[in-house]
N, C-alpha and C positions, 0 to 999 in steps of 0.2 A: 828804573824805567825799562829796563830790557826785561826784564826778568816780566813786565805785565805786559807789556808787547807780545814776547812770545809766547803768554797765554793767550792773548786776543785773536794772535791768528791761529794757535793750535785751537781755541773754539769754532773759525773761522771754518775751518778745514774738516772738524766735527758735525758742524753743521751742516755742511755741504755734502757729506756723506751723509747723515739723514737723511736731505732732502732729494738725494739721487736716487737711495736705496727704496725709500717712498714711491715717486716717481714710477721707478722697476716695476716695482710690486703694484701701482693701479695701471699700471699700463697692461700687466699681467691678466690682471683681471680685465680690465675692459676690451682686453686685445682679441675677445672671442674664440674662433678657432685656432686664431696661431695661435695662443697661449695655452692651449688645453691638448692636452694627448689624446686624442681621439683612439679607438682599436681602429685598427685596418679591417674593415668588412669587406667579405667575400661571397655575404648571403646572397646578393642579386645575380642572375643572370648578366654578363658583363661584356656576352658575346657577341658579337656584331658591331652592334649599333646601327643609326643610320641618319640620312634627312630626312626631315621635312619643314615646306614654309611657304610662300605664296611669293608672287611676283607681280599682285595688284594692289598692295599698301597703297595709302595714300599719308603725305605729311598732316600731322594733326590727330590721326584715326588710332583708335585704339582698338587691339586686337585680343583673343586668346586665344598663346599657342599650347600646344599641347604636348605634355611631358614626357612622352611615354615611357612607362614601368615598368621593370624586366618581371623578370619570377623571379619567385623565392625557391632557390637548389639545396635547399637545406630539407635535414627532417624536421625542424622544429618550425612552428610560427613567430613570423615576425610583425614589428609593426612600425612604420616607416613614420616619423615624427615630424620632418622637414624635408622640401627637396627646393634645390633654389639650380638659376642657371650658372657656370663658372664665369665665362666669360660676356657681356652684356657689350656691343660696343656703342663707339659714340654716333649718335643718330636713334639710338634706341634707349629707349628706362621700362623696365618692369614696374607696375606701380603696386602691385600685392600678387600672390597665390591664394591659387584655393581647387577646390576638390570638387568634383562630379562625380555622381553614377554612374556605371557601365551601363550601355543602350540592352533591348532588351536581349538581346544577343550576348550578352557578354564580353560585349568589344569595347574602348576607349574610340572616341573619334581621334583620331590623328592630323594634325593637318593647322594651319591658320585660322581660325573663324572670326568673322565682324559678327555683329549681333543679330543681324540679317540671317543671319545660319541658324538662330534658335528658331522653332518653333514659330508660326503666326499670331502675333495675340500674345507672344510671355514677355513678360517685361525682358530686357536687356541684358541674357548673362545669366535668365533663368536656368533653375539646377546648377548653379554654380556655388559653392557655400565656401565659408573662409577655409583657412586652411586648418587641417585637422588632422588626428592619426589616421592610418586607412591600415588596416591589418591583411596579412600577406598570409595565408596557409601554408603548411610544409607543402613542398614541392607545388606550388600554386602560384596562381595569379591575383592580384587586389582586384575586386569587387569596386572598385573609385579609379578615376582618373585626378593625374594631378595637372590642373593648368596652370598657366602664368598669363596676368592680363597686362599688355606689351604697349606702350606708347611710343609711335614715330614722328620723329622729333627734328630730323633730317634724313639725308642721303645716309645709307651703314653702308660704308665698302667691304665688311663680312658680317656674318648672320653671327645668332647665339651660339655659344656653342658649349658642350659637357653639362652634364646634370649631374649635381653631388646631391647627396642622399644620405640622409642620421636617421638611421633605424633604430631601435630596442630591439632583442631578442633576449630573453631571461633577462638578466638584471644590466646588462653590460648595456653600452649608446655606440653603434658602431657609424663608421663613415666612409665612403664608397662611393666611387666619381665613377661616370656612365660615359660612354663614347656616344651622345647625340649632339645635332645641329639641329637650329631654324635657320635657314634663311628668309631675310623679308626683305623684298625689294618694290622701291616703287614702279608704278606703272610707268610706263614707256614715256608718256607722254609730259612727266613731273620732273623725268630726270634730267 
């Protein structure tokens, strides 16, 4: 009787190491960034940074703030794949990104916008398209703005803040966190 006992729980103990090792390994995998070694990119522009954000949110309303894009200080072209915000607090949810043209100017709008900011007459967020590559010239700047369209949701006692950034350049997917802020704060009168 011993002798199948102490197979039962040496199976027991086998098991259990499968099923941890498993575990590991889809946690691994589903675990996104922290599981994957990203390269540390240096292609963007990393200098400064700065704010921007508005201080007439209202609860309910949904915003696009705008991401702004460093250069690319490389000789090579790059092509920026993803950009999300780092930290998002409570009172705020991103609900997608997505991409615009640069105005005819070659500028990104910077700043907070309600939909009231597009154009007369375009629908809601017109020139706003999902999110997509936006390619980065040597020594340039993207031809695209990237937005985030921002749902407030309560009071944020801090804004957004850092832009990470998964680029391609040649074959490699590099990753590179930005020094920006939004701040969005409600109106006087809401808080």
């Amino acid at each position: 009787m011993v002798g199948v006992r102490g197979r039962a729980v040496g199976m027991g103990v086998r098991r259990a190491v499968v099923v941890v090792a498993a575990l590991v390994l889809l946690s691994g995998v589903a675990g996104g960034d922290r599981a994957r070694d990203w390269a540390q990119g240096r292609g963007l522009d990393a200098r400064g940074g700065g704010e921007i954000g508005s201080e007439h949110v209202r609860v309910g309303g949904e915003y696009w703030v705008s991401m702004p894009l460093a250069g690319n200080v490389t000789a090579e072209p790059l092509t920026v794949v993803r950009a999300q915000w780092v930290h998002v607090p409570q009172g705020l949810r991103v609900l997608r990104y997505g991409v615009s043209a640069v105005d005819g100017d070659g500028v990104c709008i910077l700043g907070v916008m309600d939909d009231a900011s597009f154009p007369q007459g375009a629908a809601p967020g017109a020139g706003v398209h999902g999110e997509r590559p936006v390619r980065v010239p040597a020594h340039g700047r993207a031809d695209a703005c990237l937005l985030a369209r921002v749902k407030v949701t309560g009071a944020a006692q801090d804004g957004l803040e850092g832009i990470r950034v998964w680029y391609r350049q040649g074959s490699v997917v590099y990753r590179q966190d930005l020094a920006w802020e939004a701040g969005l704060r409600l109106k006087p009168e809401e808080e």
